[in-house]
C-alpha angles and dihedrals in degrees: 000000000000091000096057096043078052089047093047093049082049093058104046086046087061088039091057099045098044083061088053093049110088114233103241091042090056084050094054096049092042090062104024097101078058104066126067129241101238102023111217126234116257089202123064110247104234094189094098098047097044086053092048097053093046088052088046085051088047108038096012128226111329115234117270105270115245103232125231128193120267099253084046089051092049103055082043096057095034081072103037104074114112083357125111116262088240096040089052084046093056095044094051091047090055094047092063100048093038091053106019099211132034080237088071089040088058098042096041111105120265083256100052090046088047088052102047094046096037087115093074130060129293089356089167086063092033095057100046084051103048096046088054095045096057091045090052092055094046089048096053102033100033098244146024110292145099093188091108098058080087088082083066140100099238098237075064101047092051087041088056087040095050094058089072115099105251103018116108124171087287093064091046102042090053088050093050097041093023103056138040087299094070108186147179102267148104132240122213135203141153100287094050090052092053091046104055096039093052079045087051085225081128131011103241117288139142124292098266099046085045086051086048089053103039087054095067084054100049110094124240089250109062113101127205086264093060096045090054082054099047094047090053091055104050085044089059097045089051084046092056121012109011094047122159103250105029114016122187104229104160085061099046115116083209101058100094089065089037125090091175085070107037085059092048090056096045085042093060090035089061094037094059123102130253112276110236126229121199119218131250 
């Protein structure tokens, strides 16, 4: 008897608060554990592709990257960041024969690393970050390499990397596409943030949210080659045509998919001055 007087209270309580649950509320919690996060489109986004063949038909196809080994590509892109391409290649090339092995690189002191990258940006940061990063791998893994990261899923692989002082997903990303991983992923730096924004591909964020976003752009197909691709072409096009003070946007290849730059252009042509005319 007493179950069935608990069963019935039960029942009116449920009663009661169904009445007080909006429909479309119940609705929503029913099916919340249903729908994802993040839904996925149903339809390819052919946004990517279509950029990246306007940027082939512009620049042409980038020559094939010669691939260096993960540890190599780290120290590489430790220094690269707010450093020219050909400065950071330099510096790379003289570290190697200065010191002979990344061994003697780890072990030199904090003055002798500073003065042999002092051509690139913030070498007195740098430094500090780069002898404690490859103490750090030594210390964990026993010795100085990153070549077994390859046994690794590579979230994993860009979870292990980002511990390091210094190394952000941009770092990660250009280790696991740039080396011998090679790896689905995209690197982001300053020209690719400008660039998508400006594309409204993604709003502005930092470097990791806009990565997040972009990937569910980025079609199955595309394999690590062609992202590698993809990242040194739209480099090249923020580099030269789509720069930060002054871009070109009446010679982009890319400025009949971008708004960004079809305002820019109405916005100097109203801007211009009268033309004058002299009497007769």
């Amino acid at each position: 008897m007493d179950v069935a007087v608990q069963q019935k209270k039960l029942q009116i309580q449920e009663s009661r608060q169904r009445k007080r649950t909006p429909p479309l509320i119940e609705a929503k919690i029913e099916g919340m554990h249903s729908v994802p996060l993040f839904p996925s489109n149903p339809d390819p986004d052919e946004r990517l592709e279509q950029i990246h063949q306007l940027l082939l038909k512009h620049f042409g196809k980038p020559e094939p990257r010669d691939l260096w080994d993960p540890l190599s590509q780290f120290i590489y892109s430790l220094l690269s960041s707010r450093t020219k391409t050909e400065t950071t290649y330099a510096v790379v090339a003289q570290l190697r024969q200065r010191f002979g092995s990344w061994e003697n690189l780890r072990d030199a002191t904090l003055a002798e690393i500073e003065n042999a990258i002092q051509d690139i940006t913030f070498p007195e940061q740098k430094a500090v970050q780069l002898k404690s990063a490859l103490q750090q791998i030594t210390q964990r893994y026993g010795s100085l390499t990153l070549d077994f990261l390859a046994q690794y899923r590579t979230d994993k692989i860009r979870a292990w990397l980002e511990q390091f002082p210094g190394v952000g997903s941009k770092t990660s990303g250009a280790v696991v596409n740039f080396s011998t991983l090679r790896r689905r992923a995209l690197c982001l730096d300053s020209h690719h943030l400008r660039v998508t924004q400006r594309l409204g591909l993604t709003p502005r964020a930092d470097a990791h949210t806009t990565e997040e976003r972009l990937m569910r752009l980025v079609p199955e197909s595309w394999t690590a080659e062609k992202m590698d691709e993809d990242h040194r072409l739209i480099k090249k096009l923020g580099q030269t045509i789509c720069t930060f003070a002054e871009p070109k946007c009446r010679i982009c290849p890319l400025l009949g998919v971008c708004k960004y730059g079809q305002r820019q252009i109405a916005v100097n042509a109203s801007e211009a001055p009268e033309p004058r005319y002299s009497g007769s």
